[in-house]
GUTOR-258052 format. One record per residue: residue number from 1; x, y, z of N, C-alpha, C in turn. Coordinates in pm, 1 decimal, always signed. Layout:
{NUM {X Y Z} {X Y Z} {X Y Z}};
...
! end
This chain:
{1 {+9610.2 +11338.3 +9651.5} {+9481.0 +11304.9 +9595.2} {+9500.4 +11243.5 +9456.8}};
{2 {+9426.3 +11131.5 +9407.3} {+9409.4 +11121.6 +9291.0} {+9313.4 +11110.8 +9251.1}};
{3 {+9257.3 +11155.1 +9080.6} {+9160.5 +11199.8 +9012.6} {+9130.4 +11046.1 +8924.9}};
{4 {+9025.5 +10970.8 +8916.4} {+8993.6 +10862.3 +8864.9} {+8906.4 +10901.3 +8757.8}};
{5 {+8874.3 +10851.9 +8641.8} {+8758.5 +10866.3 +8553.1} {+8757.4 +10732.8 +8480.6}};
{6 {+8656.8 +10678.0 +8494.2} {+8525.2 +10507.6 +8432.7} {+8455.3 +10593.3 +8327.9}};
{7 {+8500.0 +10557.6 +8187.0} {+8431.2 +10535.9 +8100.8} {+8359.0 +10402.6 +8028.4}};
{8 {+8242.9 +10441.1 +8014.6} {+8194.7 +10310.0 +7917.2} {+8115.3 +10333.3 +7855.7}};
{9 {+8170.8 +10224.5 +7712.4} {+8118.9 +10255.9 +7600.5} {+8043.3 +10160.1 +7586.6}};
{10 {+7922.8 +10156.1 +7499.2} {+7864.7 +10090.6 +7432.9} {+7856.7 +10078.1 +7320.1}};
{11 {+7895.0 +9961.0 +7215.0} {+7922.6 +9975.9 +7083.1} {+7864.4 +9804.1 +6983.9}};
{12 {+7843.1 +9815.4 +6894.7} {+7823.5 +9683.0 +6788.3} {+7955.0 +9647.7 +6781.2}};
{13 {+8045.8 +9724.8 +6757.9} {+8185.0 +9710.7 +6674.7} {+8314.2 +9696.8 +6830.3}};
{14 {+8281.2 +9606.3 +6934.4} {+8340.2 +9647.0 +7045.5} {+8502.7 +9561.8 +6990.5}};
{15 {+8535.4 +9458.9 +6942.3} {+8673.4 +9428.8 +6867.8} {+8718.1 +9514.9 +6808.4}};
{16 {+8715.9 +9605.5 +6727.0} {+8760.0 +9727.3 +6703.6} {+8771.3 +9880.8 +6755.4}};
{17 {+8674.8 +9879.4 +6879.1} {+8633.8 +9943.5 +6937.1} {+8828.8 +9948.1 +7055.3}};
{18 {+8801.6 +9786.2 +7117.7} {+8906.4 +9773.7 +7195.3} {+9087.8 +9747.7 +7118.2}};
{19 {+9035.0 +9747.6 +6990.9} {+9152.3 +9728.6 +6921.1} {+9222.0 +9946.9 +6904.4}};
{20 {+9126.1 +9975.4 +6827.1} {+9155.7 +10123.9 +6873.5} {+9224.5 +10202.8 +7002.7}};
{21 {+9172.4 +10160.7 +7100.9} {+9216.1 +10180.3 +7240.1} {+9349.7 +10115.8 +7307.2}};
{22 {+9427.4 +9993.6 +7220.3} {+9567.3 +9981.0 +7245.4} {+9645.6 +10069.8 +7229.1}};
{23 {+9689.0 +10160.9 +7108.6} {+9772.5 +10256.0 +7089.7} {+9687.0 +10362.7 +7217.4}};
{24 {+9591.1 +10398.3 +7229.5} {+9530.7 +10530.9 +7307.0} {+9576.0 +10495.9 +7439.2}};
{25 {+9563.3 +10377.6 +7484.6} {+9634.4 +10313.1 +7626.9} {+9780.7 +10365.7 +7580.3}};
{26 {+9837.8 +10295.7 +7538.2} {+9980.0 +10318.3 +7537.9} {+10050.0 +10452.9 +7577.1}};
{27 {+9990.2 +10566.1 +7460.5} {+9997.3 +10670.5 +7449.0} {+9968.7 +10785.9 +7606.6}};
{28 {+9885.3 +10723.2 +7612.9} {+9801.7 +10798.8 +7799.2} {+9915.1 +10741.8 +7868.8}};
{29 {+9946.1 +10628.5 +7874.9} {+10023.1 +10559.1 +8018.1} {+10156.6 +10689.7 +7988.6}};
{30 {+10244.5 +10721.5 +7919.2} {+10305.6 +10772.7 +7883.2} {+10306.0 +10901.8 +7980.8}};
{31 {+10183.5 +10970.6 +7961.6} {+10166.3 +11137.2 +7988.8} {+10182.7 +11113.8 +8080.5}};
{32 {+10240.5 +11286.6 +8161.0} {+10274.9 +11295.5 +8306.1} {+10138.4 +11298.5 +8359.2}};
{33 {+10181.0 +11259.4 +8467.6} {+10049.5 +11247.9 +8571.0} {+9930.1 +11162.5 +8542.1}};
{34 {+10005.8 +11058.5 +8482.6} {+9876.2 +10907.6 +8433.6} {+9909.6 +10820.4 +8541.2}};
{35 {+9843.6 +10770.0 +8607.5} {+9933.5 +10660.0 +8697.8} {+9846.7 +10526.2 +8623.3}};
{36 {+9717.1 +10558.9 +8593.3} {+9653.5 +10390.7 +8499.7} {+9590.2 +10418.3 +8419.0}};
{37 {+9570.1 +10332.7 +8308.4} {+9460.3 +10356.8 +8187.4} {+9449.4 +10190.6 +8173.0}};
{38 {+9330.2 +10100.9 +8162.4} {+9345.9 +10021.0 +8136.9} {+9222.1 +9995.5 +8085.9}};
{39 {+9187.9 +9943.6 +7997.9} {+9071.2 +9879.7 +7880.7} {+9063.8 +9743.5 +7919.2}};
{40 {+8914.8 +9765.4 +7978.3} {+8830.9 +9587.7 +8030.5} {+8739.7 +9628.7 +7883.2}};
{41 {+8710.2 +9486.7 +7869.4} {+8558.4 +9463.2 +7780.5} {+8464.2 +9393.4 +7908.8}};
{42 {+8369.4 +9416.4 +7851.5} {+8241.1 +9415.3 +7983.0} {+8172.9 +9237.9 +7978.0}};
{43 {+8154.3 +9180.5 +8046.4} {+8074.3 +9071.1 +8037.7} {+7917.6 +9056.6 +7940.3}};
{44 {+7885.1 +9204.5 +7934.4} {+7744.7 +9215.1 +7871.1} {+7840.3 +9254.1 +7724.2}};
{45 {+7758.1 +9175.2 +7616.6} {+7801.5 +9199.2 +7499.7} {+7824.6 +9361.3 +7432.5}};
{46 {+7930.9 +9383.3 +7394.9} {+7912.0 +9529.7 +7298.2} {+8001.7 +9652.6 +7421.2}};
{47 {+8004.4 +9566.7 +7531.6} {+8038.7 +9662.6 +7645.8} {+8216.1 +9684.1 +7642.7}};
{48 {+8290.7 +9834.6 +7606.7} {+8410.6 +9816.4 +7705.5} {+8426.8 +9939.8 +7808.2}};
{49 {+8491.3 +9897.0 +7902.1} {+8526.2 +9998.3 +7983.0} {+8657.6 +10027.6 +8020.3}};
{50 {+8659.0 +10183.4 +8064.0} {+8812.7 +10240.8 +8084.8} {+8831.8 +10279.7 +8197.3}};
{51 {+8936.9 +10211.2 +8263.9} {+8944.2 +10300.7 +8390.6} {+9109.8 +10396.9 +8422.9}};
{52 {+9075.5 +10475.7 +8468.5} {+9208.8 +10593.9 +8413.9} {+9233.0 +10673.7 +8583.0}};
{53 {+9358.8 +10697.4 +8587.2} {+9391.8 +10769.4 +8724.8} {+9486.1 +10831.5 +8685.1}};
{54 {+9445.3 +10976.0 +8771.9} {+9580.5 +11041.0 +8693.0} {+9595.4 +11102.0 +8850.1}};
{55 {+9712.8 +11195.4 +8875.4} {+9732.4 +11242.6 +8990.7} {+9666.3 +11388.9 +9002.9}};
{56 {+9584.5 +11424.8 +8896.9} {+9510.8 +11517.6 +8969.1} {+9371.4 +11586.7 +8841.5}};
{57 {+9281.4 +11665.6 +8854.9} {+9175.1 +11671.4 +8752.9} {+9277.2 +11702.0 +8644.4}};
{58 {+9373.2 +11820.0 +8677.6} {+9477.4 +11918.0 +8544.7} {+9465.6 +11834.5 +8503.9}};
{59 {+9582.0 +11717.7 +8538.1} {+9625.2 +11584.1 +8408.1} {+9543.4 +11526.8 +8372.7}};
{60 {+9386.8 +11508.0 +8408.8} {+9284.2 +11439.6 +8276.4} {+9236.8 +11525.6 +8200.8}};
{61 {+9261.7 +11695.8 +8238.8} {+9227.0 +11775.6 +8140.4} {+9305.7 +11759.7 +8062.4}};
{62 {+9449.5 +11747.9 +8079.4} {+9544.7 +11757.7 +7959.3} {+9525.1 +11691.4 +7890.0}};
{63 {+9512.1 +11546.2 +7889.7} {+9473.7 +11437.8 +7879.4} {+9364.3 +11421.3 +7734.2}};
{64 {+9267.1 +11488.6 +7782.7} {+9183.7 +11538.2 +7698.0} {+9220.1 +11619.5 +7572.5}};
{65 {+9317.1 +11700.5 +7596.7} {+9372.4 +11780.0 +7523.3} {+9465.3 +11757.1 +7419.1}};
{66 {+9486.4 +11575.3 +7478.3} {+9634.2 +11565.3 +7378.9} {+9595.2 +11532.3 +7242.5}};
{67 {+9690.3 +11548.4 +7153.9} {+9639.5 +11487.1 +7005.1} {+9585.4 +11351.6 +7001.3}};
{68 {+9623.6 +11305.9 +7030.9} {+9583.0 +11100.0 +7043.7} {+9447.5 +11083.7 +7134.3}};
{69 {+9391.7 +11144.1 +7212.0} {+9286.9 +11157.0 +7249.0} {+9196.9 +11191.3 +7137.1}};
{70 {+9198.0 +11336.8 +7085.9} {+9140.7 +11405.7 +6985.0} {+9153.6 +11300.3 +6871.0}};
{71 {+9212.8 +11315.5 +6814.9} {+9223.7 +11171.4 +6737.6} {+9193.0 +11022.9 +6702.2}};
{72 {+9198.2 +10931.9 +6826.5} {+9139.2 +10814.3 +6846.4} {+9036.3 +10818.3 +6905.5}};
{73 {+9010.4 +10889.9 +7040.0} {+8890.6 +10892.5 +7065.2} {+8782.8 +10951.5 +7029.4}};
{74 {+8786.2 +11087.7 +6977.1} {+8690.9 +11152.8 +6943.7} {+8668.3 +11114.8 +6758.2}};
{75 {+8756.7 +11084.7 +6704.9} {+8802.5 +11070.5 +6548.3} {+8760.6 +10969.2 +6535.7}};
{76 {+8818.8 +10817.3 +6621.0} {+8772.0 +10741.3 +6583.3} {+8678.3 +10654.4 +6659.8}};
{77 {+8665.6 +10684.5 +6767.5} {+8623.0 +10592.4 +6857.6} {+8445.7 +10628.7 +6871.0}};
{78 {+8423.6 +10697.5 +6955.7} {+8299.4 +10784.3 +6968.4} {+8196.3 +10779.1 +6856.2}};
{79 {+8254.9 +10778.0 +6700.4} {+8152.3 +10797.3 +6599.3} {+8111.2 +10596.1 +6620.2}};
{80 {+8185.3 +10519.6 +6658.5} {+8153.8 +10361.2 +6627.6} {+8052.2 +10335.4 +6812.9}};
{81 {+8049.2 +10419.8 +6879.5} {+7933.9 +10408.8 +7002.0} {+7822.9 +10445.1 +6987.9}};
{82 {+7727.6 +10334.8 +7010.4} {+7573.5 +10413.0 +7031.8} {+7535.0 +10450.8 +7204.6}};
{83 {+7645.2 +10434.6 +7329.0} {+7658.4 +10522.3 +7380.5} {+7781.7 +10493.3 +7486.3}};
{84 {+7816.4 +10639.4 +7561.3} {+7921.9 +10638.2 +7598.2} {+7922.2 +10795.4 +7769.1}};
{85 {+7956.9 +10724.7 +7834.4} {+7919.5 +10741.1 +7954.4} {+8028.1 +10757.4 +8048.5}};
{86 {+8056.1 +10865.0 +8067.1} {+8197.5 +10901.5 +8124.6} {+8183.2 +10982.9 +8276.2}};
{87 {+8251.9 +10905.2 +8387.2} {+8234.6 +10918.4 +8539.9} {+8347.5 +10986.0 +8595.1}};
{88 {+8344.6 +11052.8 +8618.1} {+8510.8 +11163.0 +8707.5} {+8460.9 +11118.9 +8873.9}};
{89 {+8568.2 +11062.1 +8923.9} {+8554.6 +11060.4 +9040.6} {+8685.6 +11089.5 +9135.9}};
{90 {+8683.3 +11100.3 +9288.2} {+8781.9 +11101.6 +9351.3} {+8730.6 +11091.6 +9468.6}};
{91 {+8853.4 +11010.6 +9565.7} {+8873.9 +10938.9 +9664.1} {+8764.8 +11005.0 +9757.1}};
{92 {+8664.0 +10896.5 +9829.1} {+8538.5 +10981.0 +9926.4} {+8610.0 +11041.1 +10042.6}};
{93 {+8524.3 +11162.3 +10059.2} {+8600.6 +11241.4 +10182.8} {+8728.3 +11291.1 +10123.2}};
{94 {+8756.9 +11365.2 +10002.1} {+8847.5 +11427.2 +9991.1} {+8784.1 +11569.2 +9886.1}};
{95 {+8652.0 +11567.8 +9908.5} {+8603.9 +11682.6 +9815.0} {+8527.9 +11752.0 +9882.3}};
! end
């Protein structure tokens, strides 16, 4: 099974927004049990989105847990969104 989660943000500041999120990509691809993290910007202005797979919920909890998460995303990222919208999903017919 793998565990997917689509975030998207909405932001004024989305060039910095997606500039922030290079090191946080980097950093995620790294952790065990990441198989993708990859940062689109959205066609509608202000929009980016994340799409992330890990091999199971544990590893996006960890995920959550790591310093560089806590840090870029919640530290820095989150305070520059006026909103942000985060989807956990997994493969249909496997829940």
């Amino acid at each position: 099974m793998s565990f997917v989660v689509v975030a998207r943000y909405v932001t004024a500041e989305r060039d910095r927004v997606v500039e922030l999120l290079g090191p946080m990509a980097e950093a995620s691809r790294r952790e065990p049990g990441c198989r993708r993290y990859t940062v689109h910007t959205g066609i509608e202005e202000g929009v980016v989105v994340i799409v992330e797979e890990y091999d199971s919920e544990q590893d996006f909890t960890a995920h959550c847990a790591s310093e560089h998460f806590k840090r870029i995303v919640l530290g820095e990222v989150v305070p520059l969104l006026a909103d942000r919208q985060v989807t956990r999903c997994v493969p249909a017919g496997e829940r």
